[in-house]
N, C-alpha and C positions, 0 to 999 in steps of 0.2 A: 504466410500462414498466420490463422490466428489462435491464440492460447487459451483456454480459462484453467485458471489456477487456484492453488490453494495456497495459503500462508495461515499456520498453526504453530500452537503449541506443541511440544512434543507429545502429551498426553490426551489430545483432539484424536476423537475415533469420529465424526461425523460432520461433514463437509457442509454439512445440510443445517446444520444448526451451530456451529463452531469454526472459530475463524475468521479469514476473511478471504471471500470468493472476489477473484480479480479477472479483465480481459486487455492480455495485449499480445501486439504480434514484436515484441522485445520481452520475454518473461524476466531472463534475466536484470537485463537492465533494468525492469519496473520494479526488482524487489530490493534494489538498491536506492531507487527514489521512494520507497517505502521506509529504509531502514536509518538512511543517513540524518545526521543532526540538522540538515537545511531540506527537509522531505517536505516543505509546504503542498508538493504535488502526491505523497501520496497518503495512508489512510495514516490519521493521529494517534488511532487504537496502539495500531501494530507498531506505530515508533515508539510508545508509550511503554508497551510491551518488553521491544528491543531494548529500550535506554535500561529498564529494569531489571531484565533478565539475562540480558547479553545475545548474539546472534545465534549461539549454539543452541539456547532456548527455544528458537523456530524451526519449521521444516517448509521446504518449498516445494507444490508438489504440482505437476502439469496434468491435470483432470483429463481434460479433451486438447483435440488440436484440429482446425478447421481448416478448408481452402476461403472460404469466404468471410466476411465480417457479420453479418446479419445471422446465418449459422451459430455462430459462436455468441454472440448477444440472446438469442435465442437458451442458450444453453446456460447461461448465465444468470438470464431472468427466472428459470428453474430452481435454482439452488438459491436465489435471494429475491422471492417474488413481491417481500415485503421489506421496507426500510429497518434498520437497527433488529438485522437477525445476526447473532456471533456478532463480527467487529465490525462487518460491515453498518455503514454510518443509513447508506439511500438504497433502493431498490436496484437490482441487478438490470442487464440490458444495455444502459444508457451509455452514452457518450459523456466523456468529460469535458467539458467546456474548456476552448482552445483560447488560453489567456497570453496569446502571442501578440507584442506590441501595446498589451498592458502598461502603463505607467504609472507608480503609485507616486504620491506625496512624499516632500521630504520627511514627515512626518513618519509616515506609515514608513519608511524605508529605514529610519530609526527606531522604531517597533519591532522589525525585522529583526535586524541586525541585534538589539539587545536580547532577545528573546533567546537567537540562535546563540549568541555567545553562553548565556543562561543555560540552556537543554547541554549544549558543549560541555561546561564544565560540572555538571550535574551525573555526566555519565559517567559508570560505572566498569563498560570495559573498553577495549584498547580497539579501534577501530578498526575494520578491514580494509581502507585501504593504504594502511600505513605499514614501511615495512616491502 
């Protein structure tokens, strides 16, 4: 099955212009790679968001549910026909480019790694999954 979803603010009344519209067939999972301090895979808004407001400041919400993927892309491309509508960054639809066997630089792996420690100790509240 596949999902498109919502991730908002508590005060977000419209899916269509607020937010940020997501698709996967892991929702959960995806809004965890959205929320954690090493989220380079998901949207920068919404960690941005989270580091600031904490996780109770969000709502996750499953719009549609598909058997198929093209279906659900489709439905996706809907609600974010245009780039940088709400938090989304690119236009809805698309696929994320699969950066498996990727290898950065020492450099860029150092870039990384300070960044993440940085956003780490910048935040604000106690993480979910500690505890």
């Amino acid at each position: 099955m596949y999902y498109v979803y919502w991730i908002s603010a508590l005060n977000h009344t419209d899916p269509f212009t607020e937010g940020y519209i997501g698709l996967s067939n892991q929702p959960k999972k995806r809004l965890k790679a959205h929320t954690t301090d090493t989220a380079s895979v998901g949207n920068k808004k919404v960690r941005v968001f989270v580091d600031e407001f904490g996780l109770n400041a969000i709502k996750h919400t499953i719009l549609h549910e598909y058997a198929d993927l093209q279906s659900a892309q489709n439905k996706e491309l809907e609600y974010r026909p245009n780039a940088k509508i709400g938090w989304n960054i690119t236009k809805g639809g698309g696929i994320t480019p699969d950066c498996t066997g990727r290898e950065h630089s020492p450099e860029t792996i150092a870039k990384i790694t300070s960044k993440n420690k940085e956003t780490k100790s910048q935040r604000n509240y106690v993480s979910h999954f500690k505890g």
